[in-house]
Backbone as ProteinMPNN parsed JSONL, in Angstrom:
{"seq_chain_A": "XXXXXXXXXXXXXXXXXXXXXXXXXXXXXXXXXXXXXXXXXXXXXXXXXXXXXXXXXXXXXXXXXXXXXXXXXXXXXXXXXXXXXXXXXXXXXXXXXXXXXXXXXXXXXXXXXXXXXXXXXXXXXXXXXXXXXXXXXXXXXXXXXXXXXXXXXXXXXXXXXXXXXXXXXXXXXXXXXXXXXXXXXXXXXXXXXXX", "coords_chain_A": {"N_chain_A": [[-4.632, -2.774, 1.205], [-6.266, -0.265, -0.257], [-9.117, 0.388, 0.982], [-12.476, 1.643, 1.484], [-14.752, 1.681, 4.237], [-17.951, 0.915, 5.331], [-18.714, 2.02, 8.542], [-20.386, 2.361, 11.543], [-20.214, 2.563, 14.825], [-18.596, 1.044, 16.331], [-14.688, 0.393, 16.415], [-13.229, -2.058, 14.175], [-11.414, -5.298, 13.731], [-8.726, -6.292, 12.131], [-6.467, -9.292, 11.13], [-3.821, -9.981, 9.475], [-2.106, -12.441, 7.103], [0.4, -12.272, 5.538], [0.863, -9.962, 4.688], [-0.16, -6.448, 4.428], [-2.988, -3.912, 4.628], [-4.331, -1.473, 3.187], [-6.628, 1.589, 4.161], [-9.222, 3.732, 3.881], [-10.644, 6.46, 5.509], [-13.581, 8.899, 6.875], [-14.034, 8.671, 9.208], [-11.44, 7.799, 12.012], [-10.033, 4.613, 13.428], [-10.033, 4.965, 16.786], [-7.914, 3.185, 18.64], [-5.702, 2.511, 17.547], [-2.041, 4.084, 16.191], [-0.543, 5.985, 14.899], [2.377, 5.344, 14.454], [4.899, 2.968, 13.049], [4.653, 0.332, 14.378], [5.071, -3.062, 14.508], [2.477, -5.546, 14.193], [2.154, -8.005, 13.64], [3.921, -11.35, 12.839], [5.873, -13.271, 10.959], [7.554, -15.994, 9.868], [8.912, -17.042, 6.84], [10.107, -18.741, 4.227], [11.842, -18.251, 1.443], [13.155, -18.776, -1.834], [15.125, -20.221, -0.783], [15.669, -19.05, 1.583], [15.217, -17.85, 4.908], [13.259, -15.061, 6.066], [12.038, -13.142, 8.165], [9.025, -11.277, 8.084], [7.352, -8.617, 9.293], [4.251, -7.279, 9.836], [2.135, -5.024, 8.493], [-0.667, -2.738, 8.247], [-3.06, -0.997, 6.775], [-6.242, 1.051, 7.467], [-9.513, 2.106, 7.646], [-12.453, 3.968, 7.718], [-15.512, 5.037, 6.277], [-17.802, 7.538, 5.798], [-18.894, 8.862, 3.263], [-18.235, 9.972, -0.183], [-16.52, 7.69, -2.523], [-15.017, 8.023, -4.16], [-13.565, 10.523, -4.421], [-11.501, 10.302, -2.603], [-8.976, 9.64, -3.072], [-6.488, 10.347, -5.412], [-5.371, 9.371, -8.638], [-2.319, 10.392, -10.295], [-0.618, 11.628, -13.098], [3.235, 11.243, -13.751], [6.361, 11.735, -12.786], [9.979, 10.252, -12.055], [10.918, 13.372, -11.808], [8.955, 15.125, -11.104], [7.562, 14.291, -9.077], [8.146, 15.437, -7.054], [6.725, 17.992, -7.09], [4.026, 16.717, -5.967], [4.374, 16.292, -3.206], [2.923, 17.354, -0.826], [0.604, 15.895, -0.956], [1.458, 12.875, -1.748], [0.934, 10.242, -0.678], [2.817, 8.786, 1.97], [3.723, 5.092, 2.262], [5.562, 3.126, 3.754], [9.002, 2.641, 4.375], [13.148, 2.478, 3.005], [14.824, 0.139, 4.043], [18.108, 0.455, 3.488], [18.68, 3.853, 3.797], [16.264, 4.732, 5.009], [14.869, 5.776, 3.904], [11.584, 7.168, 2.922], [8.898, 6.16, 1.549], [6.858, 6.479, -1.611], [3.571, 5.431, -2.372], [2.844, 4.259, -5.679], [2.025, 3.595, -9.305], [2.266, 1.628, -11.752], [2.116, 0.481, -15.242], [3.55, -3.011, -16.172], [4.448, -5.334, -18.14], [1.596, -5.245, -19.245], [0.175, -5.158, -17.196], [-1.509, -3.084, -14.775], [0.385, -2.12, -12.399], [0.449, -1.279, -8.953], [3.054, 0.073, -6.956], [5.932, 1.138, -5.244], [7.866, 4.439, -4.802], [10.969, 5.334, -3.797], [11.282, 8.787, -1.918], [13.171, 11.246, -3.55], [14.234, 10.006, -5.509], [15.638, 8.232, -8.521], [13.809, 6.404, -9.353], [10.78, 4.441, -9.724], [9.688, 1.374, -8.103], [8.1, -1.547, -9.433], [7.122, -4.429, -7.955], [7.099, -7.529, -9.506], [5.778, -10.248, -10.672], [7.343, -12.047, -10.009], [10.044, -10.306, -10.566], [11.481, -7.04, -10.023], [10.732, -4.099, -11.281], [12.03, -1.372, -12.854], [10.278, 1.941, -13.096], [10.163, 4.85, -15.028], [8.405, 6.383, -15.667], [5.178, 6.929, -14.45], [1.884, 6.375, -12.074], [1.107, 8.362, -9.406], [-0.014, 8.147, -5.961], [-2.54, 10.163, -4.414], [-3.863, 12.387, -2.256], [-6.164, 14.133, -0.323], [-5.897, 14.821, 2.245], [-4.05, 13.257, 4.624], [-4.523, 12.578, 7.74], [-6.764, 10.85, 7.512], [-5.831, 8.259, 7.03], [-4.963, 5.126, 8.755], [-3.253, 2.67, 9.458], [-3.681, -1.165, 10.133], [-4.11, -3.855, 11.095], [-4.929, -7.068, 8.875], [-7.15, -9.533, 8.021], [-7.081, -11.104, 5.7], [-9.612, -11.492, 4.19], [-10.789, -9.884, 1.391], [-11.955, -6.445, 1.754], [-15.138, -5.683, 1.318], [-15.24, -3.213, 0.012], [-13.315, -2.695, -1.502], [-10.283, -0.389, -2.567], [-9.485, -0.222, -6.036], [-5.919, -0.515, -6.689], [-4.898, -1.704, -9.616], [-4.452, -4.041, -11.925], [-3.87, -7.01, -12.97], [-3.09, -8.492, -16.292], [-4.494, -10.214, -17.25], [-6.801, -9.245, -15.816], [-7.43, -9.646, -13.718], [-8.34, -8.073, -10.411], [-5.86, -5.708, -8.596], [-4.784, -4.776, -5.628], [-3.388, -2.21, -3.267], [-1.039, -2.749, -0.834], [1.225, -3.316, 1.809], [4.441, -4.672, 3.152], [7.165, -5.829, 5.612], [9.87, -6.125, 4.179], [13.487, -7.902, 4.402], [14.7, -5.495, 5.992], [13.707, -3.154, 4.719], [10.171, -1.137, 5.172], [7.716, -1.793, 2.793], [5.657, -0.942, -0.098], [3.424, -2.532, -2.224], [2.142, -4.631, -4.592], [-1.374, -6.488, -4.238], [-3.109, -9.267, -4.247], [-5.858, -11.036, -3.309], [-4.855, -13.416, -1.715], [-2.51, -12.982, -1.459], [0.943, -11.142, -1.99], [2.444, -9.213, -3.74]], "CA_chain_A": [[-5.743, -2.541, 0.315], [-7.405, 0.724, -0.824], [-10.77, 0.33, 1.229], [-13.409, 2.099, 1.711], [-15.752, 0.723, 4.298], [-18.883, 2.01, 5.801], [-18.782, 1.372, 10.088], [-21.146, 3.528, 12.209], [-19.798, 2.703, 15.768], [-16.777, 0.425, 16.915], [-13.599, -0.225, 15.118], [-12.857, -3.416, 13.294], [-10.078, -5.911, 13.857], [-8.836, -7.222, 10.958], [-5.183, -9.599, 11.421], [-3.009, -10.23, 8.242], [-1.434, -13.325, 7.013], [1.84, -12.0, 5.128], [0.58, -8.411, 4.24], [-0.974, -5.09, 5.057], [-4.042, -3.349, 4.081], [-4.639, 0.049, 3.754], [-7.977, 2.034, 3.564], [-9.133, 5.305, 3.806], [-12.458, 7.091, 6.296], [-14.185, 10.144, 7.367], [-14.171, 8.519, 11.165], [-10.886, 6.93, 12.125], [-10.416, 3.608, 14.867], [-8.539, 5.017, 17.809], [-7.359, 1.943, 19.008], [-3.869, 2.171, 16.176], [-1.035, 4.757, 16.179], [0.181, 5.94, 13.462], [3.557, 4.793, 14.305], [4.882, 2.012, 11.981], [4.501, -0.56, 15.381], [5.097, -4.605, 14.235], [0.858, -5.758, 14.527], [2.098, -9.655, 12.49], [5.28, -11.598, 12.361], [5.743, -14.4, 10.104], [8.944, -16.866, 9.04], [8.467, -17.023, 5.421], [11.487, -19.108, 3.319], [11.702, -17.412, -0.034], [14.204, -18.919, -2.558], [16.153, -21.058, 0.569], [16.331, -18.119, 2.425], [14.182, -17.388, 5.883], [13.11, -14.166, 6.56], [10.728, -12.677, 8.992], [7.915, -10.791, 7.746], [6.738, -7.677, 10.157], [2.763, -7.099, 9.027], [1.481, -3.898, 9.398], [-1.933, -2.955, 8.124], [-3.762, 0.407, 7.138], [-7.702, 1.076, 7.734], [-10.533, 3.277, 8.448], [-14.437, 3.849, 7.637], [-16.154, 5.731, 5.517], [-18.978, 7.893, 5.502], [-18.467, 9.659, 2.342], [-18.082, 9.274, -1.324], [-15.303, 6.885, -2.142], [-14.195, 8.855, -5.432], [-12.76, 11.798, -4.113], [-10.839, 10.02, -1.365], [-7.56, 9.534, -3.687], [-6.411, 10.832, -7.19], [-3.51, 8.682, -9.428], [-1.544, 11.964, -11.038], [1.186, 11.041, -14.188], [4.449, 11.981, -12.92], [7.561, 10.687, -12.857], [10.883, 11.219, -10.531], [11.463, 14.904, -11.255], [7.475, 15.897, -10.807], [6.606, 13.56, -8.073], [8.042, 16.077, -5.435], [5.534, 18.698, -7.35], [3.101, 16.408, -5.102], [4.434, 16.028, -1.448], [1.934, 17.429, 0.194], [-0.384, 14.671, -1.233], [1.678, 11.91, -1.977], [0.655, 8.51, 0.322], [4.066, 7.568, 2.517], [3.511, 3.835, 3.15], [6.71, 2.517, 4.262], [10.505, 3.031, 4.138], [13.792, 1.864, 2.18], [15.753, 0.155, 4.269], [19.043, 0.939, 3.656], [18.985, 4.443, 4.642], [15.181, 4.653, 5.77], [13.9, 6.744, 2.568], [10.48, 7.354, 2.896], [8.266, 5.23, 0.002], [5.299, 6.405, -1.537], [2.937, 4.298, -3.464], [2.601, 4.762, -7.094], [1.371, 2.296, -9.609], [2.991, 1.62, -13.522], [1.978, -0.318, -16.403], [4.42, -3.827, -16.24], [3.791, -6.42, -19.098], [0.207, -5.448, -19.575], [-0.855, -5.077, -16.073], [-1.707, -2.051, -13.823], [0.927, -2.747, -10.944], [0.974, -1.231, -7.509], [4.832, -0.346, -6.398], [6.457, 2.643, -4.46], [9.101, 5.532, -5.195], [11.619, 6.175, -2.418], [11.562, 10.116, -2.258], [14.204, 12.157, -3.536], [15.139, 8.485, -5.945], [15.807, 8.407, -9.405], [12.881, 5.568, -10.156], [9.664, 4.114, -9.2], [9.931, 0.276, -8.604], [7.519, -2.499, -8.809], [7.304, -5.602, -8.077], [6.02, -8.147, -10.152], [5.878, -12.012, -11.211], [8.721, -12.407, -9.328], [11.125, -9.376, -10.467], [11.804, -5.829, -9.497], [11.038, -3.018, -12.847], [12.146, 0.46, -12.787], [9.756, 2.428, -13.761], [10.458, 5.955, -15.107], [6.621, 7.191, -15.488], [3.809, 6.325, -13.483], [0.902, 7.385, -11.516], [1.155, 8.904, -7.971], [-1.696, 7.883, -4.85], [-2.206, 11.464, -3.693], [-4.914, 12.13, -0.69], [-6.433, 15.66, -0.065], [-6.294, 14.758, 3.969], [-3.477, 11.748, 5.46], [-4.921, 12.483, 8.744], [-7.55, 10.447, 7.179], [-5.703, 7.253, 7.189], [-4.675, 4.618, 9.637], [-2.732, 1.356, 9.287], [-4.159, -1.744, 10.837], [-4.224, -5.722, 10.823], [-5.918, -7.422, 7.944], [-7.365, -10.908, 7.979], [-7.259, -12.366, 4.716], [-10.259, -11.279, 3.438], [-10.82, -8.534, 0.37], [-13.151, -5.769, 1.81], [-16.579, -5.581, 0.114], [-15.512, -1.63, -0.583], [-11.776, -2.504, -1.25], [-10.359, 0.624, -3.955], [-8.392, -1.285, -6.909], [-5.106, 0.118, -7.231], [-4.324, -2.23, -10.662], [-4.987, -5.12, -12.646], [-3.351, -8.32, -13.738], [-2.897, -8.914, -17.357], [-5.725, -11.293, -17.183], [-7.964, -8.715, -15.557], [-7.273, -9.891, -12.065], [-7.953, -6.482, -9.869], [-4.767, -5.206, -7.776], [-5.058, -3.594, -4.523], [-2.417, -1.604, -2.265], [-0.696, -3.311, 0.414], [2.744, -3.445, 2.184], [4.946, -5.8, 4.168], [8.614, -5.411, 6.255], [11.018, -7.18, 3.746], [14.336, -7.484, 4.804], [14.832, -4.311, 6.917], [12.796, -2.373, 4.405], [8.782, -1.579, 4.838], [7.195, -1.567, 1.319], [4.301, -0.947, -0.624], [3.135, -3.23, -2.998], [0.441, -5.229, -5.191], [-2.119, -8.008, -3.15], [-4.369, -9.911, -5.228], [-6.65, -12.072, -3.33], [-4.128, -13.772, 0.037], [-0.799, -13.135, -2.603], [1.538, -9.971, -1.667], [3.575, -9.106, -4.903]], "C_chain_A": [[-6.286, -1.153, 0.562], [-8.655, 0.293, -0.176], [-11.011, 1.451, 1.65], [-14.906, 1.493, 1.985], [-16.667, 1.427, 5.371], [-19.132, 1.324, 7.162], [-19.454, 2.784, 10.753], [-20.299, 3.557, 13.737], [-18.37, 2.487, 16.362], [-15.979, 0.405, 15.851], [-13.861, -1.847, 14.69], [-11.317, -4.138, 13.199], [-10.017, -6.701, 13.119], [-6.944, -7.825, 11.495], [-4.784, -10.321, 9.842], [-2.139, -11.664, 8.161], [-0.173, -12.915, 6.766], [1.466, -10.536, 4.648], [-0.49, -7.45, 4.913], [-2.377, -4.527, 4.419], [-4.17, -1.758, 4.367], [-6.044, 0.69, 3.082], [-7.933, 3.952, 4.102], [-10.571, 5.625, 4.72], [-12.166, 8.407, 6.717], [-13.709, 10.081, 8.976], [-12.546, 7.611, 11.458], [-11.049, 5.831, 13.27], [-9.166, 4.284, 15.797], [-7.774, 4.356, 18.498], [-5.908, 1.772, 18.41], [-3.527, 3.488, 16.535], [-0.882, 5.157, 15.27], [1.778, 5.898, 13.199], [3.715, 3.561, 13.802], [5.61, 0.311, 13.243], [3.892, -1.839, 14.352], [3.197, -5.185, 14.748], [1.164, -7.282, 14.868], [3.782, -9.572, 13.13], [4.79, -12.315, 12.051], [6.965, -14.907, 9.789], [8.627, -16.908, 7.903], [10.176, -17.759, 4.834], [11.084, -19.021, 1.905], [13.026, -18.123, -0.514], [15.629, -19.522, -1.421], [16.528, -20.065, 1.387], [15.465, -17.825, 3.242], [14.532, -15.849, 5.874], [11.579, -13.84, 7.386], [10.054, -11.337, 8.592], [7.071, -10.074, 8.888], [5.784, -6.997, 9.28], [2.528, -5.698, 9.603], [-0.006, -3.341, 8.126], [-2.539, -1.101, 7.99], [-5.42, 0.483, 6.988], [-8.316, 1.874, 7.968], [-11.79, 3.511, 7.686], [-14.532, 4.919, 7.365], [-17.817, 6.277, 5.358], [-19.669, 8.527, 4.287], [-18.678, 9.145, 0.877], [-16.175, 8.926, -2.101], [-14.515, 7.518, -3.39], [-13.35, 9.838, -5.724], [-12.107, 11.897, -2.901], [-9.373, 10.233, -2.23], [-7.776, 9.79, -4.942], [-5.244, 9.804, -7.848], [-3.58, 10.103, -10.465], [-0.492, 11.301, -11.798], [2.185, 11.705, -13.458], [5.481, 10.451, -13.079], [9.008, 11.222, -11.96], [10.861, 12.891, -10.506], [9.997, 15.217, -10.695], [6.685, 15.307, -9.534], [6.858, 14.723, -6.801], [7.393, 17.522, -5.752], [4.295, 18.223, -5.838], [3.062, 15.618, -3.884], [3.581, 16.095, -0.676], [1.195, 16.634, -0.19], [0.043, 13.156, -1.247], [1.256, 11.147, -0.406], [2.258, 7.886, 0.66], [3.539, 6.603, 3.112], [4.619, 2.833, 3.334], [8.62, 3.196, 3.913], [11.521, 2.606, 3.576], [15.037, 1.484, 3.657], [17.047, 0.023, 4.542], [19.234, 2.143, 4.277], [17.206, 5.219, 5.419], [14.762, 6.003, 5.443], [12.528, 6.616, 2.859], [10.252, 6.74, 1.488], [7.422, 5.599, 0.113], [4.768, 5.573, -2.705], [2.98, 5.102, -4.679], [2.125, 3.34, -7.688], [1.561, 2.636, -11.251], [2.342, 0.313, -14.132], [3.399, -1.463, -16.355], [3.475, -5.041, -16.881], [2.454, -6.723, -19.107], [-0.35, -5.314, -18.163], [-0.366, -3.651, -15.199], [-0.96, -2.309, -12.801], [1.266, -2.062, -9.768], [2.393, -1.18, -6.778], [5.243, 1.016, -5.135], [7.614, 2.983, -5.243], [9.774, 5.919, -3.995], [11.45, 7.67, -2.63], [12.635, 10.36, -2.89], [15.203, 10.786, -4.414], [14.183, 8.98, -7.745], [14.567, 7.287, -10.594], [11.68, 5.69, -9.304], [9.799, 2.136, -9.552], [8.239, -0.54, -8.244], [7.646, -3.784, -9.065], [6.685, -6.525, -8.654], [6.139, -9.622, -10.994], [7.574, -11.957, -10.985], [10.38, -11.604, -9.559], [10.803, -7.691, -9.914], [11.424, -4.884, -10.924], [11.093, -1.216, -12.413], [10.969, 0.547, -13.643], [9.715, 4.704, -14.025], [9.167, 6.612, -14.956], [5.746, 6.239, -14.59], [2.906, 7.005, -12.964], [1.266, 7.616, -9.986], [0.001, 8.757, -7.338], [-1.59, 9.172, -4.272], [-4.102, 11.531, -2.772], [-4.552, 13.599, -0.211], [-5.514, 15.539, 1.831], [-5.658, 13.806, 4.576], [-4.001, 11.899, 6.605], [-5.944, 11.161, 8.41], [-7.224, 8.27, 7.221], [-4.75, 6.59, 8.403], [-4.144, 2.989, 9.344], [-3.192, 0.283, 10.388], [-4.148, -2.813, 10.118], [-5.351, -5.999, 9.522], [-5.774, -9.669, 7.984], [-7.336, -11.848, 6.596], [-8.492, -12.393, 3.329], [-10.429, -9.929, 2.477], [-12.226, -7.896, 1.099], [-14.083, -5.892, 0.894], [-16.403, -4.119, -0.309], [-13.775, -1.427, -0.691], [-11.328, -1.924, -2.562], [-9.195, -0.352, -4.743], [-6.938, 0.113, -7.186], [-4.143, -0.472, -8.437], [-5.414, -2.916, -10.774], [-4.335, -6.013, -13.199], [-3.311, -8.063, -15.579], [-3.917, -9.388, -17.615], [-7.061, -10.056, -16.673], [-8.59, -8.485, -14.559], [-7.457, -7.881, -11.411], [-7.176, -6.742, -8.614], [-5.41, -4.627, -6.969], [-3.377, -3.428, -3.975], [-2.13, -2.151, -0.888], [0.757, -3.237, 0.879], [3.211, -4.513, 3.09], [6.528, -5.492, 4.347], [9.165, -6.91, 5.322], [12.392, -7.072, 3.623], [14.837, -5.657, 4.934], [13.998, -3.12, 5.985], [11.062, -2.357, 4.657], [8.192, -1.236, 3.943], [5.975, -1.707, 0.778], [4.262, -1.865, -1.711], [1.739, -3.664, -3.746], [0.117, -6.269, -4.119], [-3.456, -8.381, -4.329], [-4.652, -11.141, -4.596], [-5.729, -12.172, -1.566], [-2.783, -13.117, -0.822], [-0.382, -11.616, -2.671], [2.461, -10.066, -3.064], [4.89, -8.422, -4.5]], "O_chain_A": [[-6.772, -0.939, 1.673], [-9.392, -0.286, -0.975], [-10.19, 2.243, 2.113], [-15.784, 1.087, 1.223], [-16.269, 2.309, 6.132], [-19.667, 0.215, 7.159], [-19.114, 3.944, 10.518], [-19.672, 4.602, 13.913], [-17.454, 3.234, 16.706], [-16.312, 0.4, 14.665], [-14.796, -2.552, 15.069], [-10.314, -3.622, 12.706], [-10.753, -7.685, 13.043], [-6.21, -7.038, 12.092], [-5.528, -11.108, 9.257], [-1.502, -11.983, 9.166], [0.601, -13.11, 7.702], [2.419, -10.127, 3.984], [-1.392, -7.712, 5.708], [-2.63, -5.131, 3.377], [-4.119, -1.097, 5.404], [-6.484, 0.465, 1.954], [-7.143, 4.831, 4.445], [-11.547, 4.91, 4.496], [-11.081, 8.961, 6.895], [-13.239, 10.953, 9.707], [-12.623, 6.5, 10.935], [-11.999, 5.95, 14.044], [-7.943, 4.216, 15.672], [-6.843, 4.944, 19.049], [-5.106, 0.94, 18.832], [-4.369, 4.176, 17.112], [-1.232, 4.35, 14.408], [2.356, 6.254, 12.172], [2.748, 2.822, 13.989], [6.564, -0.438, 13.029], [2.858, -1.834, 13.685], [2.95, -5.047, 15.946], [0.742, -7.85, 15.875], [4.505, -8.679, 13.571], [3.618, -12.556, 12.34], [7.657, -14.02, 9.289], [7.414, -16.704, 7.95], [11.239, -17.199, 5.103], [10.163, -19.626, 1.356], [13.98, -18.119, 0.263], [16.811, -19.179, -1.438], [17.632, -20.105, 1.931], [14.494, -17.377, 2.633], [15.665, -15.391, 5.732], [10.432, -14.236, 7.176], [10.672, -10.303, 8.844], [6.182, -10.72, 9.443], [6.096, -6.33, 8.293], [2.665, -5.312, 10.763], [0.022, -3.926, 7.044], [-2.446, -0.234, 8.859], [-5.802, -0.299, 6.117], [-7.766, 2.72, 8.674], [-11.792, 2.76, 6.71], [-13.91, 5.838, 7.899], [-18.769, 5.623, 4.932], [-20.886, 8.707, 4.287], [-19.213, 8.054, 0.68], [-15.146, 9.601, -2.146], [-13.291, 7.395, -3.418], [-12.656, 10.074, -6.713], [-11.992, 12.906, -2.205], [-8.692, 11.182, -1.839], [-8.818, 9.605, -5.572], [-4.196, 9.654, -7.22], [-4.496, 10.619, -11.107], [0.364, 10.564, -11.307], [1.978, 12.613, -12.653], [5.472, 9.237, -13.281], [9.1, 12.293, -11.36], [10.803, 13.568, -9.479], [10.053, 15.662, -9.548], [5.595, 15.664, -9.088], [6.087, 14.908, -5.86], [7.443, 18.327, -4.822], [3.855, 19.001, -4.992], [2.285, 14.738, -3.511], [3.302, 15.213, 0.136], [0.689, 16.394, 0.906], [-0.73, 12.274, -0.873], [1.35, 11.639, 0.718], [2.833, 6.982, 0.054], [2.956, 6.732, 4.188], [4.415, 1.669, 2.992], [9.03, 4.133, 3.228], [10.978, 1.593, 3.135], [15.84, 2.283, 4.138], [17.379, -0.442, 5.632], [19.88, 2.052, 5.321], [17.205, 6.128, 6.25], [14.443, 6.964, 6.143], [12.352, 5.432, 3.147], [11.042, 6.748, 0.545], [6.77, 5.547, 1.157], [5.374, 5.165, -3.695], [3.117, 6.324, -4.733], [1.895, 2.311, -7.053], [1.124, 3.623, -11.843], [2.122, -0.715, -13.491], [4.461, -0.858, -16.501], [2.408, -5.53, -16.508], [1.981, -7.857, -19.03], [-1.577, -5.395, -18.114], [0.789, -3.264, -15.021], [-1.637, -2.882, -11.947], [2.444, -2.185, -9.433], [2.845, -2.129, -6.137], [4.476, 1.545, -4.33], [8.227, 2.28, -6.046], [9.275, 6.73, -3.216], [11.483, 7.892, -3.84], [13.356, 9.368, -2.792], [16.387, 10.538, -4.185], [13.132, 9.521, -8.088], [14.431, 7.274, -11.818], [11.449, 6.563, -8.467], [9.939, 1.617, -10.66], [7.472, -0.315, -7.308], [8.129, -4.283, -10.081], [5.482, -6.512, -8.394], [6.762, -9.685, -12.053], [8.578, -11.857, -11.691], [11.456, -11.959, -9.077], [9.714, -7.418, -9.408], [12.204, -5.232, -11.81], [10.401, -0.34, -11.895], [10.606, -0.225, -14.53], [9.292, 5.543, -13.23], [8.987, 7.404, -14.031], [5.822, 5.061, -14.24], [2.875, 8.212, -13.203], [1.852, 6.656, -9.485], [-1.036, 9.124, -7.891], [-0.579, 9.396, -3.606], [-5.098, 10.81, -2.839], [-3.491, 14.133, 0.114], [-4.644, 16.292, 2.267], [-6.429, 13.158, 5.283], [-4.119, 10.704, 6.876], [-5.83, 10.307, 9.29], [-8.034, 7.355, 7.369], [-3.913, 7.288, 8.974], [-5.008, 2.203, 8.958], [-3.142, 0.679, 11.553], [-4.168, -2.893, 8.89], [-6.345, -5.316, 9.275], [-4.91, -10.546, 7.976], [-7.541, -13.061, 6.539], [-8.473, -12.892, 2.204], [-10.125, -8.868, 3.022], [-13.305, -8.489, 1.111], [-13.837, -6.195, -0.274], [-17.324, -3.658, -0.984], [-13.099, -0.505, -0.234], [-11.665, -2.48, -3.608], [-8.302, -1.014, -4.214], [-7.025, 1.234, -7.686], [-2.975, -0.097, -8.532], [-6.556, -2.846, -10.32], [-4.15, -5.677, -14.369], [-3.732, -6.933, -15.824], [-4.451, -8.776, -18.54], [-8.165, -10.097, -17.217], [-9.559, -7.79, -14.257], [-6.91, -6.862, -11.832], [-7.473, -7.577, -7.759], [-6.439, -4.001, -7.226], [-2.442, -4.204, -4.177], [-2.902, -2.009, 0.06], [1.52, -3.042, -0.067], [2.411, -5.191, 3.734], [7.154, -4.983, 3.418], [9.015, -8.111, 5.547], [12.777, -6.231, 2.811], [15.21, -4.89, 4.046], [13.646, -2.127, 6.623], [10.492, -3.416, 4.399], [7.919, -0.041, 4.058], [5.224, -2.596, 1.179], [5.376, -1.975, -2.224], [0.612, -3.204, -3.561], [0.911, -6.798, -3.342], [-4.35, -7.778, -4.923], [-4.093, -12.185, -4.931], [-5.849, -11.408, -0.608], [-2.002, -12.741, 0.051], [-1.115, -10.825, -3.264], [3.125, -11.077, -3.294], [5.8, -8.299, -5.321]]}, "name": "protein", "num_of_chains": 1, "seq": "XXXXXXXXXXXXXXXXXXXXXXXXXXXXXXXXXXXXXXXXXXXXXXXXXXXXXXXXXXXXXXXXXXXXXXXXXXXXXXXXXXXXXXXXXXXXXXXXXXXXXXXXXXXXXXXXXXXXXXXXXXXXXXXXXXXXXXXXXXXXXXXXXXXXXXXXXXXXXXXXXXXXXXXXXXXXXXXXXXXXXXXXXXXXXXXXXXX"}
């Protein structure tokens, strides 16, 4: 999740059921790494098939105004590496362990939350249970990544959590990721539900 949440002193330990959260602050918690270190595991059987689910989590506190933390920019594969220095890497592809940054496309009426491997010919997301290329989309770009920090999430939607979509219905999307088979990926979360 996109938060933005206002903490004056200590950090905050949040632990994740099947997904990640990511936020954005002025102050970070020094307690996390910013190495992409397992927080969660989980068994999960998807379609008769187990896999284990490595959670990882992004976070951090805000003193600031929450509007001019992140931009969404149109773009599409050739123009996205226009905005490297900004783009948001939140996980990897893996097969050969492509860097993914978030982006977020229009799929059957809803705002959806996905990633773009770098240097890749789409932008995918995931959504009511398939995969959609998407040739255009918007880009999560961020004056300052120092600024963010990945960390455990419990379950609950911040009270300052930034929407990165919307359902069809109207439902609001946020930004989250989770390790699915050997890749770690960005995605939609609406509510406990990782897309």
């Amino acid at each position: 999740l996109l938060e933005v949440y206002e903490k004056f002193d200590t950090c905050l330990l949040r632990l994740s059921e099947n997904f990640s959260v990511v936020a954005w602050s002025l102050k970070m918690c020094p307690v996390y790494s910013n190495k992409l270190t397992p927080y969660y595991m989980r068994l999960i059987t998807q379609n008769g098939e187990k896999w284990v689910y490595i959670v990882l989590g992004i976070s951090a506190y805000s003193f600031g105004d929450r509007r001019h933390i992140i931009e969404w920019i149109p773009a599409d594969p050739t123009t996205a590496s226009n905005y490297s220095e900004c783009a948001v890497v939140a996980g990897y592809r893996g097969s050969d362990g492509a860097p993914q940054i978030i982006i977020r496309a229009i799929v059957n009426n809803a705002l959806v939350p996905g990633n773009m491997p770098k240097k890749n010919d789409n932008g995918y997301i995931g959504w009511e249970g398939e995969v959609h290329a998407a040739k255009t989309f918007e880009l999560c770009c961020v004056k300052d990544e120092t600024k963010i920090s990945w960390k455990r999430f419990d379950g609950q939607l911040p009270e300052r959590a930034i929407e990165g979509g919307y359902t069809a219905d109207g439902v609001k999307l946020y930004i989250g990721r989770a390790a699915v088979r050997g890749a770690l990926t960005p995605g939609a979360v609406s509510s406990l539900k990782m897309f």
